[in-house]
N, C-alpha and C positions, 0 to 999 in steps of 0.2 A: 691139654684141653685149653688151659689159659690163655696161652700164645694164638689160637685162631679167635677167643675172643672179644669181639667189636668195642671199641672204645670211639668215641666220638664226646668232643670235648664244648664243652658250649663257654666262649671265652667273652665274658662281658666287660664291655670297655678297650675292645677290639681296636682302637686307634690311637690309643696312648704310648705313652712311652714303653709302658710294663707290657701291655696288650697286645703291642704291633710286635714288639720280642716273642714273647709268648706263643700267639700263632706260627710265627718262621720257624721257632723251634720244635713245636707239635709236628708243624708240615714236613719239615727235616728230617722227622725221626721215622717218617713212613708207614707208619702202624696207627696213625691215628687220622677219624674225619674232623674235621674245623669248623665250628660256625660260629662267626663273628656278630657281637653284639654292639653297635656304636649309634649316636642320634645321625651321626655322618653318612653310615653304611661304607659301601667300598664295592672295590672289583671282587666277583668269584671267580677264583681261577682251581683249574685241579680240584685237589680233595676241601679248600678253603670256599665255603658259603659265607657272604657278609651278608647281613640283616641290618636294617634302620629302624630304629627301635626308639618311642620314647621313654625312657626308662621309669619318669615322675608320672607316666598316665599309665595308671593302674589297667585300664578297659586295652590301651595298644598295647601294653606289654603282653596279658594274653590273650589277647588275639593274634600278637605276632608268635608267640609262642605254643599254642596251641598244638600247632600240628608238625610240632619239634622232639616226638615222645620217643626218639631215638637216643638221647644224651644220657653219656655216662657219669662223665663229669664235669663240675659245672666250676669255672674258672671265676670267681669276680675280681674284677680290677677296674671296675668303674670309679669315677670319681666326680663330683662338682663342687667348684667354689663359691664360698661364701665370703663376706665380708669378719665377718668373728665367728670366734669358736663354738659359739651355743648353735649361731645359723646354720652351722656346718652339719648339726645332728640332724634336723628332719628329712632332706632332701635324700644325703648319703643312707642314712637307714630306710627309705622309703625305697629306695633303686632296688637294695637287697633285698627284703621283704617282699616286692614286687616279683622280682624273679623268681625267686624262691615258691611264691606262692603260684606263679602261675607254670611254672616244670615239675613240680613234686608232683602235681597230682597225673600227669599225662605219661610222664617218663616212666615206666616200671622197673628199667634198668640204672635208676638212679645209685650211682654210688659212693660218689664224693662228694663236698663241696669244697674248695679252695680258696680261704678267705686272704687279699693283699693287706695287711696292716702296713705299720711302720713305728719309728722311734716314738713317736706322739704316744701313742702307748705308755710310754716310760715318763709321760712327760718331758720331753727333750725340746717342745716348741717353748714351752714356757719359761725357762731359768735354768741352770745350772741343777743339773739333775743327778742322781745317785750312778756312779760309773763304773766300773762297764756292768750298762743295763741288761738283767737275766731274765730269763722268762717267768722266774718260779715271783719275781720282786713283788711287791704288795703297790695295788691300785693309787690312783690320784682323782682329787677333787672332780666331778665333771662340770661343763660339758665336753663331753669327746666321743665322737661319734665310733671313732675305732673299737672302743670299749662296747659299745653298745651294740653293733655290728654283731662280736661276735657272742653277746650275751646271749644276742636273739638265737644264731646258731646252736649257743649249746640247749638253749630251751629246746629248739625245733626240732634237736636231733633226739633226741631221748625218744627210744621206741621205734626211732625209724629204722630204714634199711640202708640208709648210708652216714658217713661219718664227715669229719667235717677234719680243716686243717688251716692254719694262721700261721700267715708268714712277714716277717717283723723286716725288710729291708732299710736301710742307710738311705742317703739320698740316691736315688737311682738316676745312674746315667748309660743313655743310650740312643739312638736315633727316632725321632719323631716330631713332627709340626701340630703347631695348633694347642701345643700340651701348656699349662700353666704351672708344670714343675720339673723346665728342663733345663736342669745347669749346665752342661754339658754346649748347649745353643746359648744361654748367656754369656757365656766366656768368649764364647769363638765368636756372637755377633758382636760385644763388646771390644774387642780385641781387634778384630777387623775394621770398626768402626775409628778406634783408638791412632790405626796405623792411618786410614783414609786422611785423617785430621792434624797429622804428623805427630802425632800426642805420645810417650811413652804407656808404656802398660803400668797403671798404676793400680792397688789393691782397693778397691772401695769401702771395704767391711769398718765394721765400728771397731774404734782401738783396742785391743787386747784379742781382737778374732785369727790375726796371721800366725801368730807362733800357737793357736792350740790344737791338739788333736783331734783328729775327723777319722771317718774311714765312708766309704761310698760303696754302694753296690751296684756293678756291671749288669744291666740289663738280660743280657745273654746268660749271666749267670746265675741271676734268679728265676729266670726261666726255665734252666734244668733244676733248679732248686724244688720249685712251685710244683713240676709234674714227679720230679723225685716223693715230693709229702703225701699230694692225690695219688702215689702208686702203690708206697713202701708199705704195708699193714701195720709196721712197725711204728707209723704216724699217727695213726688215728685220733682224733680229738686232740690233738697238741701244736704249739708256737712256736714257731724258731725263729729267731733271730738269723737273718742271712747277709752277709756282709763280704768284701771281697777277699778279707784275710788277714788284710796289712792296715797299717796306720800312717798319718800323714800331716805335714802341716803345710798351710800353703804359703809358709816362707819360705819353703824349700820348691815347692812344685811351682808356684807363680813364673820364676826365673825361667823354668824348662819351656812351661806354658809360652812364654816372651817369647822363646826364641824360635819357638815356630812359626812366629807370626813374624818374623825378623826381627822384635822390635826391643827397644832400651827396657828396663823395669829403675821405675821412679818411686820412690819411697810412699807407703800406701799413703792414701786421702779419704776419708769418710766421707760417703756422699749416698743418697739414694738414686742408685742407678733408675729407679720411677721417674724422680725427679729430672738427673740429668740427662735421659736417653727418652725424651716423653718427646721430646722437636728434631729429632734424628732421622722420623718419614721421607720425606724428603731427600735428603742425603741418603738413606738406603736404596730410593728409588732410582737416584744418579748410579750409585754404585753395579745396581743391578744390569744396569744398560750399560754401563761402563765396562764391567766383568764377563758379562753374558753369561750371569746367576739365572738361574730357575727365576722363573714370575713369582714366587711367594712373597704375598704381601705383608709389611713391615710387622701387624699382628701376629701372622702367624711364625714369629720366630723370635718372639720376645714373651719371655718371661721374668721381665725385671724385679714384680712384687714377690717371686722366690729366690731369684739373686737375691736380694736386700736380705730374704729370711739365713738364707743359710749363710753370706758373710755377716751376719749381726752375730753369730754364734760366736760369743768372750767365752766359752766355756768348752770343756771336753764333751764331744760329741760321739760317744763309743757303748758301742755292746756286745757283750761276749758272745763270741758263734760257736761254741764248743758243742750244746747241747747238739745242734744238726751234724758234728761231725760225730757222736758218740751213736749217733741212730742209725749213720751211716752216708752222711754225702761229705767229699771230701773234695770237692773242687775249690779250686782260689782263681784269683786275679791281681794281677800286676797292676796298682793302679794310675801309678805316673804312663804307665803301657795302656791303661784304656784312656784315659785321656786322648793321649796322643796319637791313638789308632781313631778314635770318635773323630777326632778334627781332621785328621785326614780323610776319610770318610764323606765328614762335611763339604771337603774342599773337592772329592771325587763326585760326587754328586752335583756339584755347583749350587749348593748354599750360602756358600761363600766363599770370596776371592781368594 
């Protein structure tokens, strides 16, 4: 009986890096309808409906949602930034709450929700934090919206008919424009930029960031992760930490990184890529005509204020992903291989030269 049962996934934040994986992956898998929630909207093609949604005006969310009471499960991966940490909680909990409030009551077949966290949970934006981060760890100071997110969730769900599930990924890298947290496109328009200038590939991060440990989560992979949690029963009301498997430093990976791009690697230099790549427009705009790149404009493929974030990291950046493989997912990834498959990717696309 289960297996003819409708699933149709309602994924918010449909244009992001996590989101736009997320839908390819639902659509992939055949069995499931897609309706995309983004302020952008997009093409509906096949079994995928995109919806333009303001997510902070309470009156459009339902009313775009209204007559949505098909959704079984309800994806969040939206995201907006702020300048500090405290601005970060009203907006981000208002999106969810928004949603929330206006599918629960129309949806009868509600049955999941799937909340995106991340390391910030553990504290990991702030300082040198307890290693490798668990799900069971005890709280930190706030403001942090991630906490709060899902505090709301567990209030919300008590009594309900559906459950709820938090998913704790690394820095996620994966294909998407327009994102404010895609390392995967800082590298590669850095780099690209690096070579245009005849510059060696140099490491930007603050001293002591190249030789610590990271680990990063594949796009694609948290996306069978995310509908693994919203499916398995075995999940219900719980966290996992999803990560790609392996660990990494980028004194080691930097070099490999180089030589895709052909180029020398020069002894790191501390710099804010905001700083140094803020008068680069111009010169992207050469290169694009020069290359016969895609017209994306120099915005939307810069994310310098999260470069700066994640090479400032002097500290070990890791959390244990045992719990997800003990529930039952057991996928990995290569991650010198997702890199280097990402920038290809890039380069197939014509992002970059």
């Amino acid at each position: 009986m289960n297996s003819v049962q409708r699933k149709v996934a309602l994924v918010v934040g449909a244009q992001g890096v996590i989101g736009r994986n997320l839908v390819e992956h639902l659509d992939a898998l055949g069995d499931w309808e897609v309706i995309g929630l983004s302020r952008r909207g997009g093409e509906t093609t096949g079994r995928v409906r995109q919806v333009s949604v303001d997510l902070l005006d309470r009156d459009d969310t339902a009313k775009k949602l209204s007559g949505i009471t098909e959704v079984t499960h309800v994806f969040y991966a939206a995201y907006q930034d702020r300048p500090t940490w405290a601005e970060l909680v009203p907006p981000n909990l208002a999106m969810l709450v928004n949603v929330v409030d206006a599918i629960e009551p129309v949806a009868p077949g509600l049955t999941h929700v799937s909340l995106m966290q991340g390391y910030k949970v553990y504290g990991a934006h702030l300082g040198p934090f307890k290693t490798p981060a668990r799900e069971s760890d005890p709280g930190h100071m706030p403001p942090e919206f991630n906490v709060d997110q899902q505090a709301f969730l567990e209030r919300r769900q008590r009594g309900a008919g559906w459950t709820w599930s938090a998913l704790r990924p690394s820095v996620v890298c994966g294909f998407a424009l327009g994102n404010p947290m895609n390392l995967a496109m800082v590298i590669a328009v850095y780099a690209a930029v690096s070579k245009e200038l005849g510059l060696p590939l140099r490491f930007p991060g603050r001293p002591g960031a190249y030789d610590k440990l990271l680990e990063m989560t594949d796009a694609g992979l948290l996306a069978k992760a995310t509908v693994w949690a919203a499916t398995d029963p075995r999940c219900a009301n719980q966290a996992f930490n999803i990560n790609n498997g392996d660990l990494f430093r980028w004194n080691e990976i930097w070099p490999k990184i180089a030589r895709f791009f052909d180029l020398e690697v020069a002894d790191p230099l501390p710099m804010s890529l905001q700083v140094v790549m803020a008068d680069k427009e111009p010169l992207w705009r050469e290169m694009t005509g020069k290359y016969g790149l895609e017209p994306h404009s120099y915005e939307e493929v810069s994310s310098w204020a999260f470069g700066d974030a994640v090479f400032s990291w002097d500290y070990d950046v890791i959390a244990d992903g045992s719990k997800a493989r003990r529930f039952g997912f057991h996928e990995f990834v290569d991650t010198e291989k997702m890199f280097l498959d990402i920038l290809t990717d890039l380069r197939t696309r014509k992002i970059i030269p």
